[in-house]
C-alpha positions in Angstrom: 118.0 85.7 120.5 119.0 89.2 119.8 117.5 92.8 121.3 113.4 93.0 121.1 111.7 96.5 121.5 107.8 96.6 122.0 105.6 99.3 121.8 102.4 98.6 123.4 99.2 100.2 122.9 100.4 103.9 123.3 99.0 106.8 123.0 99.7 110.6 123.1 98.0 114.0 123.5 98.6 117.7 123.5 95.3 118.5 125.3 92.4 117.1 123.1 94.9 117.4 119.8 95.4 113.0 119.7 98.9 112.6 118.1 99.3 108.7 118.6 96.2 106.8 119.1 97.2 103.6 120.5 100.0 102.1 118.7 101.3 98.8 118.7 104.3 97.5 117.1 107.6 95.2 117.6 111.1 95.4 116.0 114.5 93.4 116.3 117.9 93.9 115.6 118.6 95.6 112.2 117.1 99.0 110.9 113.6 100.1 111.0 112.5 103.1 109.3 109.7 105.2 110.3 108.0 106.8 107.8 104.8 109.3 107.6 104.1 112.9 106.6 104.8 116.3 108.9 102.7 116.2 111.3 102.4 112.2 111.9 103.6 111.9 115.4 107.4 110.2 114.2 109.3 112.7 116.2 106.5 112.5 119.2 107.2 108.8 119.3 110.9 109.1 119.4 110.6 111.3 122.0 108.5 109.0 124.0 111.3 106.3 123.5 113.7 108.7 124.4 111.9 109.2 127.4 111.5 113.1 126.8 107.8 112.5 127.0 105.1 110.4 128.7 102.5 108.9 127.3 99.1 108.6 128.2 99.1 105.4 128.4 100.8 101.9 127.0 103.8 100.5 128.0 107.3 100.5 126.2 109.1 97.2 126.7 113.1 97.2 125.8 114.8 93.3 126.1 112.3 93.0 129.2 113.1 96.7 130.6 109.8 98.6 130.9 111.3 101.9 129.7 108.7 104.2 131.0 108.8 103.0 134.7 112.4 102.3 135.0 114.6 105.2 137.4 116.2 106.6 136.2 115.9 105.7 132.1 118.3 103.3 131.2 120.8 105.8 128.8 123.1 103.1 128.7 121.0 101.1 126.6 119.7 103.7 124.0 121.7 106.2 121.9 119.9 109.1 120.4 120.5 111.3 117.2 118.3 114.3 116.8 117.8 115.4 113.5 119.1 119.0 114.8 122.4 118.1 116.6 123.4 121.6 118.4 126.0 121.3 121.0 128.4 124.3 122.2 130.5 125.0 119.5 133.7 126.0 122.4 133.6 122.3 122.6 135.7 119.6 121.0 134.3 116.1 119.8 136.9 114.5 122.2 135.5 116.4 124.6 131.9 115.2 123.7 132.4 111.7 123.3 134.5 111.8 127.1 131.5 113.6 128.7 128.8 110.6 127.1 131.1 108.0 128.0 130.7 109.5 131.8 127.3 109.8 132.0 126.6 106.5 130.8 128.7 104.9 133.1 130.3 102.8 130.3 132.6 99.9 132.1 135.1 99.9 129.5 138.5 101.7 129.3 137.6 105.3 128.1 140.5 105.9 125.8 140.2 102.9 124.2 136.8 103.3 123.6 136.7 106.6 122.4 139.9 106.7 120.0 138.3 102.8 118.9 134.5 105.6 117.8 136.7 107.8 116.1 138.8 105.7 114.2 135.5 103.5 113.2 133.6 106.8 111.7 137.1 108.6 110.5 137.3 111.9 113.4 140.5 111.7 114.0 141.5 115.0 111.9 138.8 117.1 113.7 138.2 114.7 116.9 140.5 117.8 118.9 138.7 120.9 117.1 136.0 122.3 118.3 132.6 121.4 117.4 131.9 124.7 115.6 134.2 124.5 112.8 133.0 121.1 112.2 131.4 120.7 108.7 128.3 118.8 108.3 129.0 116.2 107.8 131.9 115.8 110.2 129.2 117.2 112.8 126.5 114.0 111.6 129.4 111.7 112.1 130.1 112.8 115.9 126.1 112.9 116.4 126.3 109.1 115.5 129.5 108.1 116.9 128.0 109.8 120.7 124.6 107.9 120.4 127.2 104.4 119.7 129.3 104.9 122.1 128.6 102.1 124.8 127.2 99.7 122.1 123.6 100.6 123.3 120.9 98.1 122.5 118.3 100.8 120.9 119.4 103.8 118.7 117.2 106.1 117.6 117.8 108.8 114.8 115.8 111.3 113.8 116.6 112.2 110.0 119.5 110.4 109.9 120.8 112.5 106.5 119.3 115.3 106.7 121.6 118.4 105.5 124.5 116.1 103.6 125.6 115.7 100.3 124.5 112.8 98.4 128.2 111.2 98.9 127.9 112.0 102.8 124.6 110.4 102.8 125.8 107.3 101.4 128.6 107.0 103.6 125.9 107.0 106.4 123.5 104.9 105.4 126.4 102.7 105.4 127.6 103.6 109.0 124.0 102.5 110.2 123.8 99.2 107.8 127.1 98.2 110.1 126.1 99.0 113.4 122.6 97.7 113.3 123.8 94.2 112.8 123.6 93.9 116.4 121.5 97.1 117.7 117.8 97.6 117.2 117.9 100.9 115.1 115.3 103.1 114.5 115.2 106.2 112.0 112.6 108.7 111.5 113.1 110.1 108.1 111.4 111.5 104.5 114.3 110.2 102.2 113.1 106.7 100.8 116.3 106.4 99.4 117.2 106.3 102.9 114.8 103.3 103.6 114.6 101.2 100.3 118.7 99.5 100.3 118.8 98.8 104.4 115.7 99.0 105.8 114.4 95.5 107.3 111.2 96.7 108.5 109.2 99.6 107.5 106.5 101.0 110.0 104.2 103.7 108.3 102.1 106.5 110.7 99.1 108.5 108.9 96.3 109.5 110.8 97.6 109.1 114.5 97.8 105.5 113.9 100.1 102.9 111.8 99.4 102.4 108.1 101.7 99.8 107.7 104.0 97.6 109.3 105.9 95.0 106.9 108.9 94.8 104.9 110.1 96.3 101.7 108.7 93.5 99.5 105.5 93.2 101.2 104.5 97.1 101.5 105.4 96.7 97.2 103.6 93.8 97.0 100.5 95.2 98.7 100.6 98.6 97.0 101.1 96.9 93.1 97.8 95.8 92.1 96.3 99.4 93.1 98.7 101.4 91.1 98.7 102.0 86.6 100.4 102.7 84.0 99.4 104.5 81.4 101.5 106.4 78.1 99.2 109.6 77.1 99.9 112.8 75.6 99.7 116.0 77.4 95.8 116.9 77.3 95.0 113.8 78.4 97.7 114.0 80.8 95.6 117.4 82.4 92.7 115.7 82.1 93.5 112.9 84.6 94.9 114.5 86.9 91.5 116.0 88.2 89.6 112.0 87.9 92.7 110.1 89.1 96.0 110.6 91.9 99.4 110.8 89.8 101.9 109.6 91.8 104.7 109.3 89.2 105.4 111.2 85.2 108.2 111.1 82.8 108.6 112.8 79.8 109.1 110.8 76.6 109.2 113.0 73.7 108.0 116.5 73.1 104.0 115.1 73.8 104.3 112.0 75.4 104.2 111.1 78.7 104.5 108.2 80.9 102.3 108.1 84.1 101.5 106.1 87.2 98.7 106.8 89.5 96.6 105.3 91.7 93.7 103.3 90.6 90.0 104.4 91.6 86.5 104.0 90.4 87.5 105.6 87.2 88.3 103.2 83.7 91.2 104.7 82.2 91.4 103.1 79.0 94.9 101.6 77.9 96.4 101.7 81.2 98.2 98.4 82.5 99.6 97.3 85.9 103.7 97.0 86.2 105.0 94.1 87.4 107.5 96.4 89.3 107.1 99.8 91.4 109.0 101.9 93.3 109.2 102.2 97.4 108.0 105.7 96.5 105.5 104.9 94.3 103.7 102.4 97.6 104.4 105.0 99.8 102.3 107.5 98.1 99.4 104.9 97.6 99.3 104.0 101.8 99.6 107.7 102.4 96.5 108.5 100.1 94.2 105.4 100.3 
């Protein structure tokens, strides 16, 4: 059967500023990314998952748990990664991962448990330092190994490589591809990179509501037939950019260029549709259609 998390018709205010306007969606085990622009309500949803917040209404539902109503929240099911991951820097990542496993009132053998995380994301020659001499991305690796910890049912991570290296990031995207195999993970983040290789479902917010819910495939498949191609020099180049949306150029000599951009009212002569696009490239069309 596997884990099943449902959001149900929620919504969320600051006063009369609407930041979700009745949401609905459902995942499974594996990762779904949650993408949208500054400002979208990802971190505001989180939150509410988190329990951090209420909303004004809608319910929450977590492998049958209503997660708004149940006392006190269930922090043995859900692990949590903020995209800023602060802690006391007097403190050691043993020391960390010993005070999570308490307060979740994990069943298992501690040490076991704990030397089993830091052997699984590679701590053990900082696990006894403390936190603040940890480098980055030694610091992202405890963040995720404390919201694992337990085997929770939900994790949730906000910008999940933000501030690594491009090596770093692609040891983590790897870290969540193997614990989401049974785990319902959920990651707020701006890096499509991040989204395109692991990604099972992709949920979009724009406008306080979602955009798009669907996999990979199906939000490129959607987005194709709306989006052109076109090879044009560089006056022409300035000249569409004020009838059409460029979502993509590359250079291809010293006054050629190759464009995409979306496709409106306007008949741009000699453009074509591709019979591939990139994640970016759809992303861009669903933010601006």
């Amino acid at each position: 059967m596997g884990n099943h998390l449902s959001i149900e018709n929620v919504s969320f205010s600051y006063g009369k500023n609407v930041v979700l306007d009745n949401i609905s969606f459902a995942c499974r085990d594996g990762i779904t990314a949650l993408l949208g622009n500054n400002g979208a309500g990802k971190t505001t949803l989180m939150n509410l998952l988190t329990g951090l917040k209420k909303p004004s209404r809608g319910r929450i539902m977590l492998n049958g748990i209503d997660l708004l109503k149940t006392k006190p929240y269930p922090i043995d099911q859900v692990g949590y990664l903020p995209q800023t991951f602060d802690m006391y820097g007097n403190v050691t990542g043993y020391d960390l991962l010993s005070y999570v496993f308490d307060l979740k009132k994990i069943k298992t053998n501690k040490k076991e448990t704990i030397d089993e995380i830091v052997e699984r994301f590679h701590l053990g020659p900082v696990i006894h330092q403390r936190i603040g001499k940890y480098s980055g991305g030694y610091k992202r690796r405890l963040g995720i190994a404390q919201a694992v910890i337990g085997k929770p049912t939900l994790l949730i991570i906000d910008e999940p490589t933000a501030g690594l290296d491009p090596e770093e990031r692609a040891q983590f995207r790897s870290y969540l591809s193997e614990i989401s195999n049974d785990a319902i993970t959920l990651i707020s983040t701006h890096i499509i990179e991040d989204v395109e290789l692991y990604s099972q479902q992709i949920i979009i917010l724009k406008d306080h509501s979602i955009a798009f819910d669907g996999s990979v495939a199906e939000m490129i498949s959607e987005s194709i037939p709306y989006i052109r191609t076109l090879e044009t020099d560089f006056s022409t180049l300035m000249a569409l950019r004020k009838k059409v949306t460029v979502i993509e150029e590359k250079r291809l000599s010293t006054d050629r260029y190759k464009i995409r951009f979306i496709k409106n009212e306007q008949d741009v002569a000699d453009s074509y549709q591709e019979k591939e696009i990139s994640l970016e490239n759809a992303y861009i069309y669903f933010q601006n259609r």
